[in-house]
C-alpha positions as CSV (number, residue, x, y, z in Angstrom):
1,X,-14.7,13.9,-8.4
2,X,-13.6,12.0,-11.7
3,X,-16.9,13.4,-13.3
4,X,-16.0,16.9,-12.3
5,X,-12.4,16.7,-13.2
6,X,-13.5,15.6,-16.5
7,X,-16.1,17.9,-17.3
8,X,-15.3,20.2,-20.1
9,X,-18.0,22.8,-19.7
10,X,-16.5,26.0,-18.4
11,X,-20.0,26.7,-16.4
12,X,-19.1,23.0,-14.7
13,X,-21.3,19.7,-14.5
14,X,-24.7,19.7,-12.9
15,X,-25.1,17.8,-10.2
16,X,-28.3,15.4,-12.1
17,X,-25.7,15.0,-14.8
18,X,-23.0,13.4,-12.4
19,X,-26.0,11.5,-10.8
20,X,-27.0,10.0,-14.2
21,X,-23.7,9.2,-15.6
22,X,-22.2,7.4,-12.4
23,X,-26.4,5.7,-12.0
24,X,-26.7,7.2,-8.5
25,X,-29.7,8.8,-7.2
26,X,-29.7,12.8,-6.2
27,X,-30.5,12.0,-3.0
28,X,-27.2,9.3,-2.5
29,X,-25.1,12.2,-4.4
30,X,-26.4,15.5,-1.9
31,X,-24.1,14.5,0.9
32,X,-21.7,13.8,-1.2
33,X,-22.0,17.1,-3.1
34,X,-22.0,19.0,0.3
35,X,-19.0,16.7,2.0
36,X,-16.6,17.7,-1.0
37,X,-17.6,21.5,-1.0
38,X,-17.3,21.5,2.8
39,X,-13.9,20.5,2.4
40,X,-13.1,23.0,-0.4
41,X,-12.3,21.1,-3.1
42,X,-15.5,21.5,-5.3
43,X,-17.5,24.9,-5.9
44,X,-20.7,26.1,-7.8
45,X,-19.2,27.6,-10.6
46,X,-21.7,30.7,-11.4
47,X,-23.4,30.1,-7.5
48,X,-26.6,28.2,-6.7
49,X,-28.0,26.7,-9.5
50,X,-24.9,25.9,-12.0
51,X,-22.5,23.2,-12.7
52,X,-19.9,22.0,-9.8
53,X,-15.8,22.4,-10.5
54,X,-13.2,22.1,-8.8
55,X,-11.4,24.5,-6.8
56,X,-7.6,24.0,-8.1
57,X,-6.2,21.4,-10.3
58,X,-7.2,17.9,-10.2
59,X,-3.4,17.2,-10.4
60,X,-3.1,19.3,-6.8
61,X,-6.1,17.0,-5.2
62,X,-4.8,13.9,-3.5
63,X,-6.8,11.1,-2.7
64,X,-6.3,12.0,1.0
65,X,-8.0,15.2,0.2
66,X,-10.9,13.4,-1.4
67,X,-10.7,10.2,1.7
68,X,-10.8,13.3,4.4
69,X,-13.7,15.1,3.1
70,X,-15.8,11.9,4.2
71,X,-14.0,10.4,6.8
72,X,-10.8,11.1,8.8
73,X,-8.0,8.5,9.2
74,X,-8.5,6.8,12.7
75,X,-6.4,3.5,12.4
76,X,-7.0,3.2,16.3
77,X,-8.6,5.3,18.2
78,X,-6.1,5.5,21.0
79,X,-3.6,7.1,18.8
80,X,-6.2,9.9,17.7
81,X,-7.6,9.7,21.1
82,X,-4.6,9.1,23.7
83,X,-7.8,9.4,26.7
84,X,-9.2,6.5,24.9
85,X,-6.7,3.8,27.1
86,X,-4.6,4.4,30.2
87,X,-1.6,2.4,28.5
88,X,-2.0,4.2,25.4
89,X,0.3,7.3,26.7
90,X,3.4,4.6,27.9
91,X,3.0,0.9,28.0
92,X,1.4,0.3,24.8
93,X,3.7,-2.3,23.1
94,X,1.8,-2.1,19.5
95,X,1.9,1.9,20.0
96,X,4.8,2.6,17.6
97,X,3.0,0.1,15.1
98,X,-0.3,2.2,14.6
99,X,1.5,5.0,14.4
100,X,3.6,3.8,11.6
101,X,0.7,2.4,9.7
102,X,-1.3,5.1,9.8
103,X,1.3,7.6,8.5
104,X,2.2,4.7,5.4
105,X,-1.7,4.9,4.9
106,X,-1.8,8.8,4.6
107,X,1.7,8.5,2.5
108,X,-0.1,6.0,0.1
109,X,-3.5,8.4,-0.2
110,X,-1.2,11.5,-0.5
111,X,1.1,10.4,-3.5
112,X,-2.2,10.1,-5.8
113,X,-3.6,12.7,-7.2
114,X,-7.2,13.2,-8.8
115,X,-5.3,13.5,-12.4
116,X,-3.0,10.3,-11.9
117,X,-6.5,8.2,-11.0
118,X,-8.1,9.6,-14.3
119,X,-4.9,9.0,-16.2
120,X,-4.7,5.5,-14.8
121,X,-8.1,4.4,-15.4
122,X,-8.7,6.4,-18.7
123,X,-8.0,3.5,-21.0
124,X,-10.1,0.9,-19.1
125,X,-13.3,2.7,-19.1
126,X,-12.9,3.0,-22.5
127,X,-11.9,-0.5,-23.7
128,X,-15.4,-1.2,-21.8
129,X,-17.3,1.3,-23.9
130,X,-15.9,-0.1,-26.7
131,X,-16.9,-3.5,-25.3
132,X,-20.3,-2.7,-24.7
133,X,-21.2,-1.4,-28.0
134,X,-19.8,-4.0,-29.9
135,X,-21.8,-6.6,-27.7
């Protein structure tokens, strides 16, 4: 997503691009690829074929957009699942916990956005450039 969100080519960054610069195989980055534009928040830009961008602003992406496309938050299953446990629905003393802790968890994913990650880590990935080429 950081390699999208960064791409300055209006016609979007090829997928064997993304592969190359992050030193991932095609084949590792297809599900990936088709997980994010299952969940909407990456598109071909001219249809098959072209460069991937994303669908609205990376400062309008949260992380729990991103998490979610790939997995969804299941702190314990009996609180997705109440049919998982018979106390689950009433005499569950650590109920109330799990609940809590999984809303703080989608709270902490949903005050970070795509932008603020790039913004955070902008300078450090360039202090290592400049690292590696003066080694």
């Amino acid at each position: 997503m950081i390699e999208i969100a960064s791409s300055t080519d209006s016609n979007g960054i090829l997928q064997k691009d993304i592969a190359k610069s992050q030193h991932i195989s095609l084949k590792y980055l297809d599900p990936i690829i088709s997980s994010l534009k299952l969940k909407g928040l990456i598109a071909n830009s001219r249809g098959r074929g072209s460069g991937y961008r994303l669908t609205r602003p990376s400062s309008e992406i949260t992380m729990l957009d991103i998490y979610t496309a790939f997995e969804q938050i299941v702190v314990m299953e009996c609180i997705n699942n109440l049919s998982y446990c018979d106390r689950s629905t009433h005499d569950c003393k650590a109920k109330n916990y799990w609940h809590e802790f999984r809303d703080d968890f989608v709270q902490i994913l949903q005050k970070k956005s795509l932008d603020q990650i790039i913004q955070d880590t902008y300078y450090e990935c360039k202090d290592l450039e400049q690292l590696q080429v003066n080694i």
